[in-house]
C-alpha positions in Angstrom: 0.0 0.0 0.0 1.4 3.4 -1.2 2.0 6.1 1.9 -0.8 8.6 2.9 -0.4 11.9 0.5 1.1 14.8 2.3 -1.3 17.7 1.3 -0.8 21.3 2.6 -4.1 23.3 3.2 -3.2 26.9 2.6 -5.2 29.8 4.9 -4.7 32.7 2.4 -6.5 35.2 4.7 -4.5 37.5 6.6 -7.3 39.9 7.8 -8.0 40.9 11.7 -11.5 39.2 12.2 -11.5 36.4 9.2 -13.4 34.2 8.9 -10.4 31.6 7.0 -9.6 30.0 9.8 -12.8 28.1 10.3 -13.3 27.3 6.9 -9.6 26.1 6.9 -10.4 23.8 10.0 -13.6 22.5 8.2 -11.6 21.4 5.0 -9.0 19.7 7.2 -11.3 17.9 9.0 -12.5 16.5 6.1 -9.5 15.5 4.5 -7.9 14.3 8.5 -10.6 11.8 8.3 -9.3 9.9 5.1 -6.8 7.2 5.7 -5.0 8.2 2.3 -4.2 11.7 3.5 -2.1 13.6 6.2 -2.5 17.2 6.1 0.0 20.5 7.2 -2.4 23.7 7.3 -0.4 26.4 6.7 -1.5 29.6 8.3 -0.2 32.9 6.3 -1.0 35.1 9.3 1.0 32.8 11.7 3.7 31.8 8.9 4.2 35.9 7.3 6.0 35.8 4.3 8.8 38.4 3.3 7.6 41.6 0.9 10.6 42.5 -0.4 12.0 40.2 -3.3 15.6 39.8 -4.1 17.2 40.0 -7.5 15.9 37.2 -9.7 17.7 34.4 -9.3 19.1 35.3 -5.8 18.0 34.6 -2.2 17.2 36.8 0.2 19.7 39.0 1.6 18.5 39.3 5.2 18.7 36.7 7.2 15.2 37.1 8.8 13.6 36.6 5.5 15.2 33.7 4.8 14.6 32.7 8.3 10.5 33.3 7.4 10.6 31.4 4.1 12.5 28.3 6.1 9.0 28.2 8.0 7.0 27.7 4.7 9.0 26.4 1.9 10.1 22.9 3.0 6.7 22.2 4.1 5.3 23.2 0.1 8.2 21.4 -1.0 7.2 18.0 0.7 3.6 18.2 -0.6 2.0 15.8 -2.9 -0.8 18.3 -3.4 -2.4 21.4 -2.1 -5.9 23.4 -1.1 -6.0 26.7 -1.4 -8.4 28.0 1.0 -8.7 32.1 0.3 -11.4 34.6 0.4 -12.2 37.2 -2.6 -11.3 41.1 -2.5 -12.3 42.6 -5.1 -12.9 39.8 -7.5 -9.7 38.3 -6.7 -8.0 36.8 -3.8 -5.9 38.7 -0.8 -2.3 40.0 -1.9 -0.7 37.5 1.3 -1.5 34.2 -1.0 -0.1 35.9 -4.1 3.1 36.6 -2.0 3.5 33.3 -0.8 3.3 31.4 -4.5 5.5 33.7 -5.9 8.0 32.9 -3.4 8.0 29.8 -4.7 8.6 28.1 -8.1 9.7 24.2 -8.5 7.6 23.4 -5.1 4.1 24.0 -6.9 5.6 21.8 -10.3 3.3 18.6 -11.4 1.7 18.7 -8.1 -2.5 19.4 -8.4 -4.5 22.2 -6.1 -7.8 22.0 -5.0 -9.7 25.0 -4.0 -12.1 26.3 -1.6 -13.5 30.0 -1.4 -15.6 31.6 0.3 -17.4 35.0 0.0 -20.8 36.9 -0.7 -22.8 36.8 -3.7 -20.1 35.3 -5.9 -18.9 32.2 -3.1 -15.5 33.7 -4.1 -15.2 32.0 -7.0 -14.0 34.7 -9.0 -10.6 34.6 -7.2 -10.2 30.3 -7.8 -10.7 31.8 -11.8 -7.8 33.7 -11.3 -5.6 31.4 -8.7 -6.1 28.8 -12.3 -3.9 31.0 -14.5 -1.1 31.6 -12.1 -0.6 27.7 -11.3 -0.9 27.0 -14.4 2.1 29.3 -15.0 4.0 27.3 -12.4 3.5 24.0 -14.0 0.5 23.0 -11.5 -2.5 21.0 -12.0 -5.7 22.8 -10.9 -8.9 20.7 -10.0 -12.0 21.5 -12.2 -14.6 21.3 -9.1 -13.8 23.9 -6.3 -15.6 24.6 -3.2 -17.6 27.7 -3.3 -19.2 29.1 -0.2 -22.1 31.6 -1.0 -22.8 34.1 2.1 -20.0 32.2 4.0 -21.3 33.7 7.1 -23.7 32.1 7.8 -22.5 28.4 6.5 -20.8 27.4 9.5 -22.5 26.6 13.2 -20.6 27.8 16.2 -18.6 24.4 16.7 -17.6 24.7 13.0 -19.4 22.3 11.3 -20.8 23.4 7.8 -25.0 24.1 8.0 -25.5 22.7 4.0 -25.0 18.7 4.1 -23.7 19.7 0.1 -21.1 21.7 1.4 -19.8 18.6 3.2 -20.5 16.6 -0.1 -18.7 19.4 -2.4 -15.4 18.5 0.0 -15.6 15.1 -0.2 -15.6 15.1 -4.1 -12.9 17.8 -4.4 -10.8 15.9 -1.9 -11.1 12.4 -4.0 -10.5 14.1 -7.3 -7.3 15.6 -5.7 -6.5 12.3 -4.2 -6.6 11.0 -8.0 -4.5 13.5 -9.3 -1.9 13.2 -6.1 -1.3 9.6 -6.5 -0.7 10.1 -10.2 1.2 13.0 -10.5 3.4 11.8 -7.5 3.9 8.0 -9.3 4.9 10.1 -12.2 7.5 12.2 -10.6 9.0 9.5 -8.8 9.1 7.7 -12.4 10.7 10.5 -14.5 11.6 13.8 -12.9 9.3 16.7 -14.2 11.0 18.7 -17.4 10.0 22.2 -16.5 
């Protein structure tokens, strides 16, 4: 039997009062409960990413950034997949989450993301439309059905637990298709290193 996948659940939110945390919890939950899964949430507020980018092709000069990008990058780096968990500003996700994939370049390559946003009227799907064009600049593989939570305010009870029995059903099927694509994508790269 092949080892669970390592997934990384991404908390894009930075924002005093967010509601990304829960949602965060909720997804891992899910995804805790499989047996083919272990699962490293990473927080952006608790794991802040440098601003400031050295020249390209160099790493950071200051040894506190590099410091802050030790925190995050082995952890995307031993990932067989990742969910992106982010809310929508203004049709598009929060600047944090941008910051922390450009950081990084060969950790996202041949590996698939799943998605869940949250938001108002739109379930913050707008910003999964445009999280698909920048992995697919870094060589990722996005999963067609995302999670999209419509007036996320009120989707969640006070332990947590998501009020719509489809949200619950929308997770389970994003998870398996990312399972899919995990195990294959991971065979693969153990089989014939990635040509990026």
């Amino acid at each position: 039997m092949n080892p669970p996948l390592r997934l990384a659940v991404i908390q894009g939110s930075t924002r005093d009062g967010r509601l990304g945390p829960v949602v965060a919890d909720w997804l891992r939950g899910h995804a805790d409960a499989r047996p083919d899964m272990t699962v490293d949430l990473i927080d952006l507020a608790e794991t802040p990413l440098p601003t400031v980018f050295p020249q390209l092709g160099q790493p950071p000069a200051d040894e506190a950034d590099r410091a802050l990008l030790r925190a995050v990058s082995p952890r995307l780096a031993a990932a067989d997949a990742f969910v992106v968990v982010t809310p929508e500003y203004n049709h598009s996700y929060p600047a944090s989450l941008k910051n922390a994939i450009d950081w990084h370049n060969r950790e996202w390559h041949a590996k698939p993301v799943g998605f869940v946003a949250y938001g108002g009227f739109s379930a913050g799907l707008r910003a999964v439309e445009h999280l698909r064009a920048v992995f697919a600049e870094l060589h990722a593989v996005t999963i067609r059905d995302a999670i999209g939570l419509q007036g996320v305010w009120g989707q969640f009870d006070a332990d947590g637990n998501a009020v719509d029995p489809a949200a619950d059903a929308a997770a389970k099927a994003m998870l398996d298709q990312l399972a899919w694509w995990a195990e294959a994508l991971r065979t693969a790269r153990a089989t014939k290193p990635y040509a990026a």
